[in-house]
C-alpha positions as CSV (number, residue, x, y, z in Angstrom):
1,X,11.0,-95.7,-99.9
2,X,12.6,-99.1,-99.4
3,X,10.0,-102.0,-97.9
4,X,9.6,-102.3,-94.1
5,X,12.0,-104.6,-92.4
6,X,9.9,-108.2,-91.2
7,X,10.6,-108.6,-88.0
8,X,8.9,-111.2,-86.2
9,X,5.5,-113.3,-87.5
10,X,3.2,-115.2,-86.3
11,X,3.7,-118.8,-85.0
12,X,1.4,-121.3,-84.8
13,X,1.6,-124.7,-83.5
14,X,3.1,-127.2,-85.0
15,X,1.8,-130.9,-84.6
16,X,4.9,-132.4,-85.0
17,X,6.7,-130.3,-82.4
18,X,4.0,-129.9,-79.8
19,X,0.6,-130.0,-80.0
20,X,-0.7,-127.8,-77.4
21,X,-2.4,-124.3,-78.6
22,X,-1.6,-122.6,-75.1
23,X,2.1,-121.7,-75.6
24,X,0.8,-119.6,-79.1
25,X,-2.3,-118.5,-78.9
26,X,-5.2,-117.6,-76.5
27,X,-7.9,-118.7,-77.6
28,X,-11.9,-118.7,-77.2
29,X,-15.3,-118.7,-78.9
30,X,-13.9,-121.8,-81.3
31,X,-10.8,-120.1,-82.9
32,X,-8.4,-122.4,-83.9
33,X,-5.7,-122.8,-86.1
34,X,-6.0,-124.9,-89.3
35,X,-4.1,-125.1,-92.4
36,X,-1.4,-122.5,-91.3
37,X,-3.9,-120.1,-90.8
38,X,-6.0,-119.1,-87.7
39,X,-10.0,-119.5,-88.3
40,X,-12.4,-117.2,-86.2
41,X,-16.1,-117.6,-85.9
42,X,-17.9,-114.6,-84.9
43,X,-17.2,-113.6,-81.8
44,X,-14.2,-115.6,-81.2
45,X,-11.1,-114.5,-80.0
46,X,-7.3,-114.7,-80.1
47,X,-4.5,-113.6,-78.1
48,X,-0.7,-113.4,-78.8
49,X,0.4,-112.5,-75.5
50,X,2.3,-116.2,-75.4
51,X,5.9,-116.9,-75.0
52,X,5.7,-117.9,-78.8
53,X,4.3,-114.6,-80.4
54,X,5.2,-112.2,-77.8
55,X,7.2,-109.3,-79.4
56,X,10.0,-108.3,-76.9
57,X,10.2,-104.6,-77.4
58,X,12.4,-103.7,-74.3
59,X,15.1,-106.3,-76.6
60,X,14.6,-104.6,-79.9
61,X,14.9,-101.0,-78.5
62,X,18.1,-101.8,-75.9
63,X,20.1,-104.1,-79.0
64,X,19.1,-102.8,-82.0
65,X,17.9,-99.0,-81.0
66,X,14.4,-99.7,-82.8
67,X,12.7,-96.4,-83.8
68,X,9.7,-97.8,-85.5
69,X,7.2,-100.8,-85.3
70,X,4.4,-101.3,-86.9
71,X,1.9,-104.7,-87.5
72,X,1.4,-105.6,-90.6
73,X,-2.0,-107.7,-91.0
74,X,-3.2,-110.4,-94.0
75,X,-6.5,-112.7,-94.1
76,X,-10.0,-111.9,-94.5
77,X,-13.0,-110.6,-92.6
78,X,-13.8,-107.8,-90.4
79,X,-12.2,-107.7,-86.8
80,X,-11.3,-106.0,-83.9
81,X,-7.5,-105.2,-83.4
82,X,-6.0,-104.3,-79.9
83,X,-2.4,-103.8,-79.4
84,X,-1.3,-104.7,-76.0
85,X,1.7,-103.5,-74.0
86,X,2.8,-104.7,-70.8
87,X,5.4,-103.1,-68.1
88,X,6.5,-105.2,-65.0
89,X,4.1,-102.5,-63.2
90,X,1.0,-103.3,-65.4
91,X,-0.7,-103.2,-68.7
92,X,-2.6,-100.8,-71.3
93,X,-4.2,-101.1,-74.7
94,X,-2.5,-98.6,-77.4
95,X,-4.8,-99.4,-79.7
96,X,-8.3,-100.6,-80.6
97,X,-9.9,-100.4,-84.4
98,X,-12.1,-102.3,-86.4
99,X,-10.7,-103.4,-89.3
100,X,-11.8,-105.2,-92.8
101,X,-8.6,-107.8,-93.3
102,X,-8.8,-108.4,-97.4
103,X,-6.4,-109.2,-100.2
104,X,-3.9,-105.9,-99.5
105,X,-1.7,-105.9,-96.4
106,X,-3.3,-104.0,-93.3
107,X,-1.0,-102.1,-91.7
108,X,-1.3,-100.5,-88.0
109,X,1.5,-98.6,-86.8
110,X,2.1,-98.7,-82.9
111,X,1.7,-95.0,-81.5
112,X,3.9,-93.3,-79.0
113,X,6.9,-96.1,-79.3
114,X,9.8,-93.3,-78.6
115,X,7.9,-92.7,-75.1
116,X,8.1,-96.5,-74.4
117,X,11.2,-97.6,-72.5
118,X,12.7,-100.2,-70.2
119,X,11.5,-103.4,-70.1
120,X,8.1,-103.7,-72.8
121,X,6.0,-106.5,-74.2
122,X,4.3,-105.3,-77.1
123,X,1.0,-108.2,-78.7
124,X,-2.3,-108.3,-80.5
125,X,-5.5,-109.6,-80.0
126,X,-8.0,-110.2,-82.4
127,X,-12.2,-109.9,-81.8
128,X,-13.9,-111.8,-85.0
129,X,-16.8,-109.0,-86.0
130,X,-17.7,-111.8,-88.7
131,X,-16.2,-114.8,-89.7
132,X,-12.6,-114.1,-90.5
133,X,-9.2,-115.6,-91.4
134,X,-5.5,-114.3,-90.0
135,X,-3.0,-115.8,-92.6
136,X,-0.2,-113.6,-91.3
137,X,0.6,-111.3,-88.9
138,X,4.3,-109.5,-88.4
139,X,6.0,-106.9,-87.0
140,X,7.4,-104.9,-89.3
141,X,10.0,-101.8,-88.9
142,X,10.8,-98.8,-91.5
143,X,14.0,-99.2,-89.8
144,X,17.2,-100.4,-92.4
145,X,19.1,-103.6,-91.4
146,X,22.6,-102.5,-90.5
147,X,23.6,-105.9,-92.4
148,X,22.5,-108.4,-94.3
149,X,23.7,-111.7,-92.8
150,X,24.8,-114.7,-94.6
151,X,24.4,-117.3,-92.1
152,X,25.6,-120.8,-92.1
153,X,23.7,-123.7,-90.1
154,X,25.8,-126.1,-89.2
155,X,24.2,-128.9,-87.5
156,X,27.1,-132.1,-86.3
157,X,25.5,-135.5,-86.0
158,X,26.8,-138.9,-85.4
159,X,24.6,-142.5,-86.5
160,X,21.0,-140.5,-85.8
161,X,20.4,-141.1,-89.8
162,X,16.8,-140.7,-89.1
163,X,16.9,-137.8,-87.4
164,X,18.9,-135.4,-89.7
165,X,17.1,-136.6,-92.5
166,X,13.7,-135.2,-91.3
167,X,15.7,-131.8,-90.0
168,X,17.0,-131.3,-94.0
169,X,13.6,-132.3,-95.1
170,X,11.7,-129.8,-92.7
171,X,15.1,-127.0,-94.0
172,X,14.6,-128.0,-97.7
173,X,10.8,-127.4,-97.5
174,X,11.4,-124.0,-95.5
175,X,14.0,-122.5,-98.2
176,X,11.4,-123.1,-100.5
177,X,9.0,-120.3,-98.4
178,X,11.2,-117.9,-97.3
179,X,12.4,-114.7,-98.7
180,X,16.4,-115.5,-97.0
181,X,16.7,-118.4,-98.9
182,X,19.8,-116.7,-100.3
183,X,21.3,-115.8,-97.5
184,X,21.1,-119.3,-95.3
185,X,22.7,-122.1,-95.6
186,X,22.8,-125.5,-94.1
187,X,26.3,-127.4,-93.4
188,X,25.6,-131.2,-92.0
189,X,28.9,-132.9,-90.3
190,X,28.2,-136.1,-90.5
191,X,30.8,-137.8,-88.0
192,X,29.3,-141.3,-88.6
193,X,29.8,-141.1,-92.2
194,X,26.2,-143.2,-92.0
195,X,23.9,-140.5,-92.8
196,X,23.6,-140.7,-96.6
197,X,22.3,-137.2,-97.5
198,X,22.7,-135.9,-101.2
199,X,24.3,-132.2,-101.6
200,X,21.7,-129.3,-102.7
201,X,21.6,-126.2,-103.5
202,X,20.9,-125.3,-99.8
203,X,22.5,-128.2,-98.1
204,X,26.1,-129.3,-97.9
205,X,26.8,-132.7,-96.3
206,X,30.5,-133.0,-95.1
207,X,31.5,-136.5,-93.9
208,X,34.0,-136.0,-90.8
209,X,36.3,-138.1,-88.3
210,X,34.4,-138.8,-85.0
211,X,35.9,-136.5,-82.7
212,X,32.6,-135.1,-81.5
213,X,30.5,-132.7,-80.9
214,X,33.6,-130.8,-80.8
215,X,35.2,-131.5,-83.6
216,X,32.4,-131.4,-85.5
217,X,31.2,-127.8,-84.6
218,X,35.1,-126.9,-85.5
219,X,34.4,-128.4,-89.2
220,X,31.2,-126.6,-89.3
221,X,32.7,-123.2,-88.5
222,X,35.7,-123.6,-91.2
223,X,33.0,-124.6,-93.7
224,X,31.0,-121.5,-92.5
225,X,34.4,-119.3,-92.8
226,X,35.6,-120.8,-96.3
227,X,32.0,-119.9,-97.6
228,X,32.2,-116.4,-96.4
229,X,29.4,-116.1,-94.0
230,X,29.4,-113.2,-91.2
231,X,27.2,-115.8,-89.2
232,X,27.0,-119.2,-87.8
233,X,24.4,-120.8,-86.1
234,X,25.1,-124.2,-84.3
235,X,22.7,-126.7,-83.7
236,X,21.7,-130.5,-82.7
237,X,21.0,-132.7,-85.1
238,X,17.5,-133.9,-84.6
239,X,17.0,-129.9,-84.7
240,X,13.5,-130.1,-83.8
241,X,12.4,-126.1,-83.9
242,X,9.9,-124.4,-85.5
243,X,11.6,-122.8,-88.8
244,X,10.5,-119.4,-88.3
245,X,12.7,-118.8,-85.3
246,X,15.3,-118.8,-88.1
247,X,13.7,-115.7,-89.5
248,X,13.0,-114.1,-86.2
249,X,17.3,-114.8,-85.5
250,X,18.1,-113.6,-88.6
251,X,16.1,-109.8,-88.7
252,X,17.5,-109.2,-84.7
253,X,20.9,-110.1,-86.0
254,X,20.1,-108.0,-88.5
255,X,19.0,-104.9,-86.8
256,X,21.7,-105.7,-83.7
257,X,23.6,-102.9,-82.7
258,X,26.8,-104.4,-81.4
259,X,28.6,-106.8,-83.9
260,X,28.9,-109.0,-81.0
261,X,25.4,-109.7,-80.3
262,X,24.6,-113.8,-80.7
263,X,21.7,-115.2,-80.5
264,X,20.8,-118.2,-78.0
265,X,17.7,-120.6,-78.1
266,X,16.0,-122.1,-75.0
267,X,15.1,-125.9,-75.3
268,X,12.1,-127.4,-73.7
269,X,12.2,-130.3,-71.2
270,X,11.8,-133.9,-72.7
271,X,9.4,-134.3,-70.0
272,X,6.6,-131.7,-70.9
273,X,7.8,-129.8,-74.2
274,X,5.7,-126.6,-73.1
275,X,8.1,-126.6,-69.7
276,X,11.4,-124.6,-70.1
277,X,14.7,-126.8,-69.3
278,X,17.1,-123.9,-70.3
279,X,16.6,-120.3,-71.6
280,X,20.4,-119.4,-71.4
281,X,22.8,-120.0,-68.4
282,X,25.5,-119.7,-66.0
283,X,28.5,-121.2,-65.5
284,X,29.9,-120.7,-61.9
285,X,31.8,-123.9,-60.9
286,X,28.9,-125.9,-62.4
287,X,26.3,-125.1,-64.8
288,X,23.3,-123.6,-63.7
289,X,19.9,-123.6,-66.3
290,X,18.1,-120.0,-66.2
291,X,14.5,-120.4,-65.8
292,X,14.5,-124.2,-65.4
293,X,10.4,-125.5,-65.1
294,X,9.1,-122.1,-66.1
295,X,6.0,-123.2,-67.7
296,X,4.8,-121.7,-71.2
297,X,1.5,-122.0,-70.6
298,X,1.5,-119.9,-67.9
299,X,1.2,-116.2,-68.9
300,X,2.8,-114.9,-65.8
301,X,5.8,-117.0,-66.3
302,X,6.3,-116.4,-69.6
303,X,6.0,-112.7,-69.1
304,X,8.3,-112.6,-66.2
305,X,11.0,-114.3,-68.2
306,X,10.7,-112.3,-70.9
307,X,11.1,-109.3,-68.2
308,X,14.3,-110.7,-67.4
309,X,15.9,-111.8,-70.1
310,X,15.5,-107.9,-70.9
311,X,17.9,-106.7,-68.8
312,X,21.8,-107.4,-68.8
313,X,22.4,-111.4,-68.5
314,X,24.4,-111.8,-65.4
315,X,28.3,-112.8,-65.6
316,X,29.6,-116.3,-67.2
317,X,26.5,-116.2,-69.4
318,X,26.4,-118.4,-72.5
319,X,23.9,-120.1,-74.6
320,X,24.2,-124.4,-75.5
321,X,24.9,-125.8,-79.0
322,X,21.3,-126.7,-79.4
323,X,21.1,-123.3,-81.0
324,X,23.5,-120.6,-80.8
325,X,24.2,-118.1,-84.1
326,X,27.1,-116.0,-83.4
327,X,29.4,-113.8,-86.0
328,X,32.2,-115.7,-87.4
329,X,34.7,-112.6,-86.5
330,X,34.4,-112.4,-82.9
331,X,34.5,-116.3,-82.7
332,X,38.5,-115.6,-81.9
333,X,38.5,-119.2,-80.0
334,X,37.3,-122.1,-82.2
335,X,36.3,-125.0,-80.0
336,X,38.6,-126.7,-77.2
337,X,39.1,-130.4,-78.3
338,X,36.2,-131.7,-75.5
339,X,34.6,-134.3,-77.5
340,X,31.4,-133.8,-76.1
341,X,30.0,-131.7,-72.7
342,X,31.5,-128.3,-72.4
343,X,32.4,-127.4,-75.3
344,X,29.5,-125.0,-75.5
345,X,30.5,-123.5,-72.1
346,X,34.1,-122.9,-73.3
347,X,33.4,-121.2,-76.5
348,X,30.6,-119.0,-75.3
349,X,33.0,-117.6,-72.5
350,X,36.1,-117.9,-74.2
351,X,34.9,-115.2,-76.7
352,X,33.5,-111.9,-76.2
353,X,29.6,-112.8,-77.0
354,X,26.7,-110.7,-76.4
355,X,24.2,-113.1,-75.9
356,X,20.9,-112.6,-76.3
357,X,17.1,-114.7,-75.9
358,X,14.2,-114.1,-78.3
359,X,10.7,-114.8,-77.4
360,X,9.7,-118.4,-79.6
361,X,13.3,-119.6,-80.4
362,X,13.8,-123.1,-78.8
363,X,14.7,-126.4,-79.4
364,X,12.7,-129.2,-78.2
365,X,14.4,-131.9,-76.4
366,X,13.5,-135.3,-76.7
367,X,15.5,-137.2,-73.9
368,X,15.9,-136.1,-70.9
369,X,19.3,-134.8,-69.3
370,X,18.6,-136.1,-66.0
371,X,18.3,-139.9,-68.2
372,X,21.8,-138.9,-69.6
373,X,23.2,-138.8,-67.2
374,X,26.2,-141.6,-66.9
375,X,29.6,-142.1,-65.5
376,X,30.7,-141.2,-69.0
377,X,29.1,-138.3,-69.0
378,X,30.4,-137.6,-65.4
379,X,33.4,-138.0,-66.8
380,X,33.2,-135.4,-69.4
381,X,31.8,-132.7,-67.4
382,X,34.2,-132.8,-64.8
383,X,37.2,-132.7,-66.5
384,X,35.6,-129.6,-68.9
385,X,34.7,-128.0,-65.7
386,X,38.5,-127.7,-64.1
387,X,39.5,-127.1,-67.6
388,X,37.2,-123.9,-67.8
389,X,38.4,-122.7,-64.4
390,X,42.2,-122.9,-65.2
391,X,42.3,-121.9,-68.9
392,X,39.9,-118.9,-69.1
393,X,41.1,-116.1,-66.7
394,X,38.3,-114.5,-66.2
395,X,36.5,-118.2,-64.5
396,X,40.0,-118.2,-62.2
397,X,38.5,-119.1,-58.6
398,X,41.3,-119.6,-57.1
399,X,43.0,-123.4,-55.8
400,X,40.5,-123.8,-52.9
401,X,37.3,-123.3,-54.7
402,X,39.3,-125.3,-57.5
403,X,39.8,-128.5,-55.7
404,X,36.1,-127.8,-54.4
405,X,34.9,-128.6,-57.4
406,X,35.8,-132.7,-58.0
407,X,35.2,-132.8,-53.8
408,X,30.9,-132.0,-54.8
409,X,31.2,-134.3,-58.0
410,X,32.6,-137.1,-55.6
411,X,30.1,-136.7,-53.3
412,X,27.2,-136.3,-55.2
413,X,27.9,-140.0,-56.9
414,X,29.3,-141.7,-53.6
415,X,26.5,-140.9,-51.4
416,X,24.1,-142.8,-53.9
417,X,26.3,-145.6,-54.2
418,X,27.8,-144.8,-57.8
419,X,31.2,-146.7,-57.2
420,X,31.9,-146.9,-61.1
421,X,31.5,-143.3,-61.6
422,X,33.9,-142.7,-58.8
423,X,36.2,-144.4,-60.7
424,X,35.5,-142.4,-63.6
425,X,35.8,-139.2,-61.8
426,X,39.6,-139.7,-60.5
427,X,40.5,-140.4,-64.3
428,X,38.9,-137.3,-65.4
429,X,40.7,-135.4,-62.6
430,X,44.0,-137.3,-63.7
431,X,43.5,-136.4,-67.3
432,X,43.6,-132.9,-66.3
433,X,46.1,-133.0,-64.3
434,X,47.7,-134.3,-67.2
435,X,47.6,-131.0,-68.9
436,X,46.3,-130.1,-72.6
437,X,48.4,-131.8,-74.2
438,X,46.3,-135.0,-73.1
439,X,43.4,-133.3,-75.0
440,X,45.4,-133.3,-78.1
441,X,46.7,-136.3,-78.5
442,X,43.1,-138.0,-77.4
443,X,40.9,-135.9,-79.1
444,X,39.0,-138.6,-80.5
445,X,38.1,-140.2,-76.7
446,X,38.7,-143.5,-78.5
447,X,40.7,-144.6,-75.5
448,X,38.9,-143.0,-72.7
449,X,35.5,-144.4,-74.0
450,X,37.3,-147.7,-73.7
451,X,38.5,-147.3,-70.3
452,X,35.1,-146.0,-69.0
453,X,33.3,-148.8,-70.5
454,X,35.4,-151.3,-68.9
455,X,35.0,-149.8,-65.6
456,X,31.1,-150.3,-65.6
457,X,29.2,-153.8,-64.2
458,X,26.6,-152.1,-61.9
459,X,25.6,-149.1,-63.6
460,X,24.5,-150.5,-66.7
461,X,21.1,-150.1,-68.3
462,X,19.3,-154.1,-68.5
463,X,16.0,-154.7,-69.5
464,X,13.5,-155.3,-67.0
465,X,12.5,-159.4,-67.6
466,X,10.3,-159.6,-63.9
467,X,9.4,-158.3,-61.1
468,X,11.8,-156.3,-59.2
469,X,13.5,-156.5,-55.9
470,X,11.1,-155.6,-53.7
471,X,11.8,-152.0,-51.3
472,X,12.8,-152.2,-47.9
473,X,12.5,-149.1,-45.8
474,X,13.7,-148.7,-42.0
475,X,15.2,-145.1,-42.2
476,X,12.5,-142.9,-43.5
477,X,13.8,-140.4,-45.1
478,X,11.7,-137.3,-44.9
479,X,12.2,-137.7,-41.1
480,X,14.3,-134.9,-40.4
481,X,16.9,-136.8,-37.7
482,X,17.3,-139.8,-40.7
483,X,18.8,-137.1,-43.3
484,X,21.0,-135.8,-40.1
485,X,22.2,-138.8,-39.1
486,X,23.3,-140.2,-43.0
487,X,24.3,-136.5,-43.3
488,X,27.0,-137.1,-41.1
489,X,27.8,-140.7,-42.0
490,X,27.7,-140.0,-45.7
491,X,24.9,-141.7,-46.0
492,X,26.1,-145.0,-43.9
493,X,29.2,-145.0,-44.9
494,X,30.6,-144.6,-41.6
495,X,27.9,-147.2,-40.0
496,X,29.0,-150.6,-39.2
497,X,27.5,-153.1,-41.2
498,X,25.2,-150.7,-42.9
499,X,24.6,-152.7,-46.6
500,X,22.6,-155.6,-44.0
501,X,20.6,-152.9,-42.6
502,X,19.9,-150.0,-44.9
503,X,17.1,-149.0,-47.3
504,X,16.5,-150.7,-50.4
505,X,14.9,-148.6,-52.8
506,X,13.3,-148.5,-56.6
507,X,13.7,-145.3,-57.6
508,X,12.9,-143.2,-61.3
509,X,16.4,-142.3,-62.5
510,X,15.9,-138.5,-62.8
511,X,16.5,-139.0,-59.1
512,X,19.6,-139.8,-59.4
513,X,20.9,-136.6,-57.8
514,X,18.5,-136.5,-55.5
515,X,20.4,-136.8,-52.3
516,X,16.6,-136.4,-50.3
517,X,15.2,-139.9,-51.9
518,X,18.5,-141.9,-51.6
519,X,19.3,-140.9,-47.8
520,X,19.4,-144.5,-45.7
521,X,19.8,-146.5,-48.8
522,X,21.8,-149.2,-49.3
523,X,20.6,-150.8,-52.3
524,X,19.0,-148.1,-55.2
525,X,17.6,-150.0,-58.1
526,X,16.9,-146.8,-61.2
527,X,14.4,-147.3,-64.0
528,X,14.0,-145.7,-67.1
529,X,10.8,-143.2,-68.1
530,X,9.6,-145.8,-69.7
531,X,9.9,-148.4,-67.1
532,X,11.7,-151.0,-69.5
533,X,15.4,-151.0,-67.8
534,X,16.9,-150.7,-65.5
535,X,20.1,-151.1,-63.2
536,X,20.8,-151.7,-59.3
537,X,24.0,-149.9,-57.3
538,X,24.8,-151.3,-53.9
539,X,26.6,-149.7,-50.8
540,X,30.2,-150.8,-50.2
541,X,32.5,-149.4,-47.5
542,X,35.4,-150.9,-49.2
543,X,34.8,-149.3,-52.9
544,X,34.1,-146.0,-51.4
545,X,37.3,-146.0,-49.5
546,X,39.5,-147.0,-52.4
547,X,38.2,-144.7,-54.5
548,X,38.2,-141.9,-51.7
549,X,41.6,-141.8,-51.3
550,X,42.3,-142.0,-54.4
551,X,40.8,-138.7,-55.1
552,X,41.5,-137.1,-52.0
553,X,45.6,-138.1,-53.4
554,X,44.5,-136.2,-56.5
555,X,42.9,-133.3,-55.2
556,X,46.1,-132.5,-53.5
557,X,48.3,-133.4,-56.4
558,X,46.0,-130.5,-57.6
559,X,46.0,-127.8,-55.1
560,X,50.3,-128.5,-55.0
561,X,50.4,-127.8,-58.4
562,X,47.4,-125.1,-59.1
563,X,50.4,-122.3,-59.8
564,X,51.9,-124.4,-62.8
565,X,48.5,-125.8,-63.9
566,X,47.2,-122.8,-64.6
567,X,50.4,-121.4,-66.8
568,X,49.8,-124.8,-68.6
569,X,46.6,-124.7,-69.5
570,X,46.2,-120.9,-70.3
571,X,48.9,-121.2,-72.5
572,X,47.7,-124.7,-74.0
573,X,44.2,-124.0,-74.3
574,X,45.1,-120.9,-77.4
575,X,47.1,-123.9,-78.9
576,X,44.0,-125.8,-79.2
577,X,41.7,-123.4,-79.9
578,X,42.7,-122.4,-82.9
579,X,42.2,-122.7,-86.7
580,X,45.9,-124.2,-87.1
581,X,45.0,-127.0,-84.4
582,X,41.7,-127.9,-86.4
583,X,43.2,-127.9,-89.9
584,X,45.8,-130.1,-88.6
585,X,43.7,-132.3,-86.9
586,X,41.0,-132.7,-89.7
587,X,43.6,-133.1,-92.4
588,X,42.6,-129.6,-94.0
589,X,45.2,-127.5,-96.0
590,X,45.3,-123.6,-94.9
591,X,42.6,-121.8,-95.8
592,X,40.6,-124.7,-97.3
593,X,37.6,-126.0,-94.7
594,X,36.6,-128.8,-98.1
């Protein structure tokens, strides 16, 4: 009889990554972890019913049809065991046993798991009899893999030498533990050329062109195609995730019933690392996070979203670059020449994906989006956005919902006074009415990064050097007849003499789409998290006008010609999607990603 199938062990936190016990273990009586191991006085407990070490049964059964499960136990000491399952309708204990944990493998198989269906959340907990030691604990199946992936990271970076460097150091040090070692690989597309990393055995550094994240991601897929790997798993280049969750990826892909089935990782908020900024999303005109602020800590959060993520994903779901391991042969699309922002989006939706969350795999972020944020970036996700609707027929919305679209991107950056990234938002509109041709011949944004540049004065980051303006505020705006009134005069924009008059605010700059603190403002002054810079927007009539009609000329230029904008871009965006465009673009011969 072959060996059971490891499906998922046990993490524990990680210092480096966060330092908080709650989103891994539960705790009490003086357990802790210590030397990758968990330590139990007697009497002490420990709980895996976390968002970390939670085993998603409802997932395992529905995508890979598991038959058998089974936890297999190694330390030392005798102990309780309980194993734990939870429905959305309540809880029960399947088992309870006292057991002696010693130098063999324990192993407890979980009883009545062809009567469990639906949405299931299968843990352990762990009652110290005596002093004990847990040095491992996974779920194991007698189930047989249906394949044996050969995955290739690839991880695109760009002058963040630091960065990589500790991501292959914490990969190197990994592929020394783990039994995949020969079936992972790790494929670095160094688009600064600055990075400086020596080839391995399990690392292959490829210096590339700068044509972002995009082009960089194409690279890493050709690599992962030359090398013949049935997987790919993209990532960012700081990379900061616990290793393991390449294990856990690995066995579901594994196990996975459908060939399609990818895998997606959540990342954490840059704010508070235990908070969830993304677990998956949806992209319906914009991009909307699933299970934005759900807190790890929380048990009831982290169970509900589990819950959830059980059943079906909604339509126009897709998982982000920070980690997303797909199979190389339904990737049909490669990458649409972006540069950066929605490129993700794109080639999630542009190819038939069954995406799928697991329970521990995230990335953590360091900087915040909100902080990001930028009229380059602006930029960049508006003209990806219109390009999503009119390439991919099955985001087709139609021209009215269309021209929608740049309307809510003007508004949301004129009402706060972002003159600058009005500017940058016509030229994105421009460049798509351009077609994708534009794409092509500027897929290195050399240009466009220019042009954007120049257009900025105001909204540029300076470091604070004194005090501040001090804030002036007449229109208070959590009265509700204030937010009426600028409401209907986009936000003083139709009041005479209004820049004299209005608010003038300091403000943090994840507010910066937060119409509620900017309403009656005529001068917004954003600083950092960190309170070192910072940059000041003022209200002007005139600059809101120009650039107003400017795009209210383009968004008709765009609803006259949505009919012919749409065979363009359907039929461009195969062009660019494709092998043939990349090879040519990169400089590669056919068939050769080296």
């Amino acid at each position: 009889m072959s060996a059971p199938s490891r499906l998922q062990g046990l993490i524990l936190p990680d210092p480096d990554l966060m330092a908080e016990t709650a989103p891994y273990l539960r705790l009490t009586g003086g357990a802790r972890p210590e030397s990758g191991a968990l330590h139990l006085p007697a009497g002490a407990r420990a709980g895996t019913d976390t968002w970390f070490n939670l085993f998603n049964l409802g997932k395992w059964r529905r995508h890979c049809g598991l038959s058998s499960l089974a936890l297999v136990l190694r330390g030392a000491g005798r102990v309780e065991v309980t194993l734990r399952l939870a429905r959305p309708d309540g809880e029960e204990t399947l088992l309870r046993r006292e057991v002696w944990l010693g130098a063999a493998p324990l192993r407890l198989d979980l009883p009545g798991l062809a009567e469990i269906h639906g949405k299931a959340l299968i843990w352990h907990e762990m009652r110290a009899l005596e002093p004990a030691r847990l040095e491992a604990a996974d779920w194991v199946s007698d189930d047989a893999p249906r394949r044996l992936p050969r995955l290739v990271l690839s991880i695109t970076t760009f002058r963040r030498e630091a960065a990589v460097r500790r991501t292959v150091a914490r990969f190197e040090a990994f592929m020394a533990r783990t039994p995949l070692a020969d079936r992972l690989h790790l494929v670095v597309v160094d688009n600064g050329r600055s990075a400086g990393l020596a080839p391995s055995a399990h690392v292959t550094p490829i210096p590339n062109e700068n044509l972002g994240g995009s082009g960089g991601f194409a690279r890493g897929l050709l690599e992962a195609r030359a090398r013949g790997a049935s997987y790919c798993l993209f990532m960012d280049d700081d990379a900061a995730i616990h290793m393991d969750s390449l294990e856990r990826t690995w066995a579901f892909l594994a196990h996975a019933e459908h060939p399609a089935t990818a895998v997606a990782g959540a990342i954490s908020s840059a704010a508070d690392k235990a908070e969830i900024w993304e677990n998956g999303a949806i992209f319906a005109s914009r991009c909307w996070p699933r299970f934005n602020a759900t807190d790890l800590r929380d048990r009831a959060e982290a169970f509900e979203m589990e819950f959830e993520t059980t059943a079906p994903p909604p339509p126009q779901h897709y998982g982000g670059w920070w980690f997303f391991a797909f199979p190389v042969d339904v990737a049909r699309h490669m990458p649409f020449p972006f540069f950066v922002r929605g490129d993700d989006i794109s080639f999630g939706l542009a190819n038939l994906f069954e995406v799928v969350t697991l329970p521990g795999v995230l990335s953590f972020q360091d900087a915040d989006f909100a902080e990001k944020e930028s009229a380059m970036t602006l930029y960049l996700d508006l003209r990806s956005h219109l390009a999503h609707h009119l390439a991919l027929p099955r985001l087709e919305i139609g021209r009215a919902r269309t021209a929608r679209i740049p309307a809510w991107f003007f508004g949301r950056s004129m009402l706060p006074c972002h003159y600058e990234t009005l500017a940058a938002l016509n030229l994105a509109l421009e460049d798509v009415l351009r077609g994708p041709d534009f794409f092509a011949r500027n897929a290195d944004m050399a240009q466009r990064r220019a042009d954007i540049a120049a257009l900025r004065r105001d909204e540029v980051w300076r470091p604070v050097e004194g005090p501040l303006p001090p804030d002036r505020v007449l229109l208070d705006p959590q009265r509700a007849w204030v937010r009426w009134l600028m409401k209907l005069t986009l936000n003083g924009h139709l009041l005479p003499f209004f820049g004299l008059w209005g608010n003038r605010v300091t403000l943090s700059v994840g507010a910066r789409g937060n119409f509620r603190r900017a309403w009656g403002a005529a001068r917004i002054t954003y600083l950092d998290a960190e309170g070192a810079q910072f940059y000041t927007v003022r209200h002007s009539k005139r600059r809101a006008l120009v650039q107003g009609l400017r795009m209210c000329r383009n968004i008709a230029r765009l609803a006259w010609r949505y009919p012919r904008l749409l065979a363009e871009w359907r039929q461009g965006y195969g062009a660019l999607a494709s092998e043939g465009f990349w090879r040519r673009r990169l400089g590669l011969p056919d068939g050769d990603a080296r």
